[in-house]
C-alpha positions as CSV (number, residue, x, y, z in Angstrom):
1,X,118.4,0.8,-122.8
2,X,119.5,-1.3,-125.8
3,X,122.7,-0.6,-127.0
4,X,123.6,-0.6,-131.0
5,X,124.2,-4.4,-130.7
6,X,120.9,-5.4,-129.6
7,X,118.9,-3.3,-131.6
8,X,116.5,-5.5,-133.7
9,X,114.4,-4.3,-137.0
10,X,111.5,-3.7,-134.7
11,X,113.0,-0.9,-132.8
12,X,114.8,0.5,-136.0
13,X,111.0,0.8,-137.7
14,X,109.6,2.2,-134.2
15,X,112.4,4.9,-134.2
16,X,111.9,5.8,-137.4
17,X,108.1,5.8,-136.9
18,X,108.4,8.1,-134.1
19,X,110.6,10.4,-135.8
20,X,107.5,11.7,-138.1
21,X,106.5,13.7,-134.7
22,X,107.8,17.3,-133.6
23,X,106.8,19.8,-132.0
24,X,106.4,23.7,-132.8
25,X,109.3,25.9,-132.5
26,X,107.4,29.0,-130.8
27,X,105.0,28.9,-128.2
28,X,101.5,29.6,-130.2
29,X,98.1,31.0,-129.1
30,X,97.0,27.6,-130.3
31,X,98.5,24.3,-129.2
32,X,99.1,21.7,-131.5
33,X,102.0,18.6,-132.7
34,X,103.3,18.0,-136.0
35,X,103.7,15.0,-138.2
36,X,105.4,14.6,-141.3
37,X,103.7,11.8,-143.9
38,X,103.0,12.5,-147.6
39,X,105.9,14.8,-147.9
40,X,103.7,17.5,-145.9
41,X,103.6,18.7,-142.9
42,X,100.4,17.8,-140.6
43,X,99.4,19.6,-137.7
44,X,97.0,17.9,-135.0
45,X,95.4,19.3,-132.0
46,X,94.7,16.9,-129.6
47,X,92.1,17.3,-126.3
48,X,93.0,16.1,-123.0
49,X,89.0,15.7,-122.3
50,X,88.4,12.0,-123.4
51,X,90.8,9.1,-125.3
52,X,89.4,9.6,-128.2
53,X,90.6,13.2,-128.9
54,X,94.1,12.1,-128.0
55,X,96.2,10.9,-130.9
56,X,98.1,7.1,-130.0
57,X,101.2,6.2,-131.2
58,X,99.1,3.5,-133.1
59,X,98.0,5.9,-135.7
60,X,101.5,6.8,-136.4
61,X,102.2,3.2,-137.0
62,X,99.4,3.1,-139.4
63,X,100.3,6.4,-141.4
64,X,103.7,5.4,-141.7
65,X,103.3,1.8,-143.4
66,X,100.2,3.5,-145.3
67,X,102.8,6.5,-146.7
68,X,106.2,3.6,-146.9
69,X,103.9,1.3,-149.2
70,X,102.0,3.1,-151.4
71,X,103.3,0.7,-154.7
72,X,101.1,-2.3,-152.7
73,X,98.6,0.0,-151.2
74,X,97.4,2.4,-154.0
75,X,94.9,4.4,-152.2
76,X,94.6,7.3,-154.9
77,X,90.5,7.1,-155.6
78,X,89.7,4.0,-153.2
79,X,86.6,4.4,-151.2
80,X,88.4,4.3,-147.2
81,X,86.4,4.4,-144.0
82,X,88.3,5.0,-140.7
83,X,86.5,3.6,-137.7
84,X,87.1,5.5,-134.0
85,X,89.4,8.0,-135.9
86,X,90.0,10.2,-132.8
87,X,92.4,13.5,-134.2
88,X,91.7,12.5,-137.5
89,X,95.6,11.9,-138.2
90,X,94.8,8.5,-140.3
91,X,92.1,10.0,-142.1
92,X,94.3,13.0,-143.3
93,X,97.2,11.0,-144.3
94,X,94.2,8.6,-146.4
95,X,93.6,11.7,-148.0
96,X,96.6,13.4,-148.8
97,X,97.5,9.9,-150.3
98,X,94.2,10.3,-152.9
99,X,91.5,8.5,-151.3
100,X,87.9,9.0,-150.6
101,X,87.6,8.8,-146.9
102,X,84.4,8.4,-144.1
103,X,85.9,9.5,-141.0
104,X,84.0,8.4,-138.1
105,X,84.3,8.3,-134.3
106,X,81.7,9.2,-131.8
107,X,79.1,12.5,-131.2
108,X,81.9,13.9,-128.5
109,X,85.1,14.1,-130.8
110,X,83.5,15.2,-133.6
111,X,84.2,18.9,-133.5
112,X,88.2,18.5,-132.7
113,X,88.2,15.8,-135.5
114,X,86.3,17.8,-138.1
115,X,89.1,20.6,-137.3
116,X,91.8,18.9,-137.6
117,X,90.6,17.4,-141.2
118,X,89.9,20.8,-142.5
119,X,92.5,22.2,-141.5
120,X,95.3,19.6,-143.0
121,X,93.4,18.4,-146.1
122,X,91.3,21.6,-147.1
123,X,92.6,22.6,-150.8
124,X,95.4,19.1,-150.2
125,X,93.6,16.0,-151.7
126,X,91.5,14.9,-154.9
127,X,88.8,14.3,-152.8
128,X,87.2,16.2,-149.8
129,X,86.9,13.6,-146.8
130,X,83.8,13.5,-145.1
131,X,83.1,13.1,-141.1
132,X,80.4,12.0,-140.1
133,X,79.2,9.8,-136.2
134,X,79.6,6.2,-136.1
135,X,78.9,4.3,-133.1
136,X,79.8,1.0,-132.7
137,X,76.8,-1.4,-133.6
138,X,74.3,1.5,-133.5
139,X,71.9,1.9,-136.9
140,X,74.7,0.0,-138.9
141,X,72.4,-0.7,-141.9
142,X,70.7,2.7,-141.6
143,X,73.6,5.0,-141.2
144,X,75.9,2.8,-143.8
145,X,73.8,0.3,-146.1
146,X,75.4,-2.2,-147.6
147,X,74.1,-1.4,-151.2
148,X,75.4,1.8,-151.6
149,X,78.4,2.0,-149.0
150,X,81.2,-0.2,-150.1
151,X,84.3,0.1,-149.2
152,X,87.8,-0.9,-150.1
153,X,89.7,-0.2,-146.8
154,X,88.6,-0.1,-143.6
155,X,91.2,1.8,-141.3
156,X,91.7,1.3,-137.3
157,X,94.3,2.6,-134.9
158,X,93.7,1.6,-131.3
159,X,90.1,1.0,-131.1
160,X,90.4,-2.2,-129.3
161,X,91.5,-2.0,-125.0
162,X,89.3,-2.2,-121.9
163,X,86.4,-0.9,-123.4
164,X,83.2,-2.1,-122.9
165,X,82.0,-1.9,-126.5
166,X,84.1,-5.5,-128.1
167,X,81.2,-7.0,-129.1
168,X,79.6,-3.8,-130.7
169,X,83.0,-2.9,-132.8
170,X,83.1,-6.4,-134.2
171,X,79.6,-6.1,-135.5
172,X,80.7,-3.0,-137.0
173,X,83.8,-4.4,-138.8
174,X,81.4,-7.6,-140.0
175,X,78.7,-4.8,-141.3
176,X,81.3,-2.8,-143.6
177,X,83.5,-5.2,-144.9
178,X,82.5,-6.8,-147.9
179,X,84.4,-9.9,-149.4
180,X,86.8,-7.4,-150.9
181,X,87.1,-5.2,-147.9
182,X,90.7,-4.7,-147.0
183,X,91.5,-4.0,-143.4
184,X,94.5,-2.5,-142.1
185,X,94.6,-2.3,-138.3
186,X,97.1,-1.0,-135.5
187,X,96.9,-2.2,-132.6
188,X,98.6,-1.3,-129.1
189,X,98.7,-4.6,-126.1
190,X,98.0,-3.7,-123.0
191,X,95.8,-6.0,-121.1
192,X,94.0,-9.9,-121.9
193,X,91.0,-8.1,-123.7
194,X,93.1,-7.0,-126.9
195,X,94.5,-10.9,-126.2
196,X,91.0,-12.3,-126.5
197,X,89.6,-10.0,-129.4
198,X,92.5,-10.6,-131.6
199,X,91.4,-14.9,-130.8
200,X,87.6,-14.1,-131.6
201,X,88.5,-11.7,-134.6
202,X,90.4,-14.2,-136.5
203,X,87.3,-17.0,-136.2
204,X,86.0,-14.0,-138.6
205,X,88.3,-12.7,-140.6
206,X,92.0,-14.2,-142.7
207,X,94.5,-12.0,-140.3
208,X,98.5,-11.3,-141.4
209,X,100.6,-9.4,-139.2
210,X,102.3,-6.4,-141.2
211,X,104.5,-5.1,-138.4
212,X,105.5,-6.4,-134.9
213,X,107.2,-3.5,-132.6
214,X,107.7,-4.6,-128.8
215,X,109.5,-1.6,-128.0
216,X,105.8,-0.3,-129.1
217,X,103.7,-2.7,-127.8
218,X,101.8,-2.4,-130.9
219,X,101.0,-4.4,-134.0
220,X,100.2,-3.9,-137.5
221,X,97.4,-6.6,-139.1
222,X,95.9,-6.7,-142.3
223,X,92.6,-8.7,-142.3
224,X,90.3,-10.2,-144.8
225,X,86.4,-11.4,-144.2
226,X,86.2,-15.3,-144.5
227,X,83.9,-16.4,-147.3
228,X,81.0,-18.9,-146.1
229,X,81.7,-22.6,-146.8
230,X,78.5,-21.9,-149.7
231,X,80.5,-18.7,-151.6
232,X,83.5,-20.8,-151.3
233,X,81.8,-23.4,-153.5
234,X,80.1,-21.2,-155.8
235,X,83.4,-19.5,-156.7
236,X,85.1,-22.5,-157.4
237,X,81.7,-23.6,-159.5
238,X,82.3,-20.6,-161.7
């Protein structure tokens, strides 16, 4: 354990991070776990049944720097779409925070993710957020066309670890980012895949790490699309 002396930054911003969770005071009919972001109080029920119904201390990560910088990030009436959003706890704190939010994660999760955004957002936010299935590199162009679904952020907490899906999740980040597209991205190491994405991602898109917690294992990126060689030209042309 790391007395006061060695205590960097990182773990300061982890412990306060972690800090935004607590649990009820009374045992309840319902289980659930609390977070506090947007000066409200959150509840999330989570489902031991598969990963993606469990909520990662990535998210937290994500919600905190999200709810710490809104003077930089000004979400209020931005079009967000979360990709693999699991409990739903990025989506809600997108919400609460003004924006117009796609929450998407596979067929399976759906109805625990669709609960838990009701539940914290219903009668909250400006706009109502919208769930709806996404997966990875499946009917892309036919589920989200590029002519009429732009967005401004694209939002991922843990979605990248020994999954078999890599190549599909990249094609999806490529298909909804447009020039403009702003990602913000947690991300928890574990083994050499997250290693080797991270390589292949930034071939693809400008990357700038936010937030570096060991103690975490986790990482904060913002990312950027790279413009082709020819829009490169024909924006200095003009």
């Amino acid at each position: 354990m790391l007395n006061a002396a060695e205590t960097t930054p990182g773990d300061e911003l982890a412990a306060a991070i972690m800090e935004r969770h607590f649990l009820p005071s009374l045992i309840r009919t319902e289980t659930w776990e609390g977070y506090t972001f947007a000066d409200l109080e959150i509840k999330i029920k989570e489902s031991t049944d598969c990963y993606g119904a469990v909520l990662w201390p990535s998210a937290m990560v994500l919600c905190h720097f999200l709810d710490t910088h809104q003077d930089k990030y000004k979400l209020v009436d931005k079009n967000v779409i979360e990709v693999g959003a699991g409990t739903g706890l990025v989506t809600i704190v997108c919400s609460l925070l003004g924006a117009k939010v796609t929450s998407t994660d596979l067929p399976d999760v759906l109805g625990n993710l669709r609960h838990n955004v009701s539940r914290n957002t219903r009668g909250r936010c400006r706009h109502e957020p919208l769930v709806t299935e996404l997966s990875w590199g499946y009917q892309l162009e036919g589920r989200f066309p590029r002519a009429s679904c732009r967005y401004d952020y694209i939002m991922a907490a843990d979605v990248v670890y020994a999954h078999p899906y890599l190549n599909e999740l990249m094609e999806t980040f490529e298909h909804l980012c447009s020039e403009d597209t702003v990602i913000l991205w947690a991300m928890r190491f574990r083994l050499d895949p997250e290693n080797s994405f991270v390589d292949r991602f930034q071939t693809r898109f400008h990357l700038e790490e936010l937030y570096d917690l060991p103690s975490l294992r986790i990482k904060l990126y913002r990312a950027q699309k790279k413009r082709s060689d020819s829009q490169s030209q024909s924006g200095a042309a003009t």
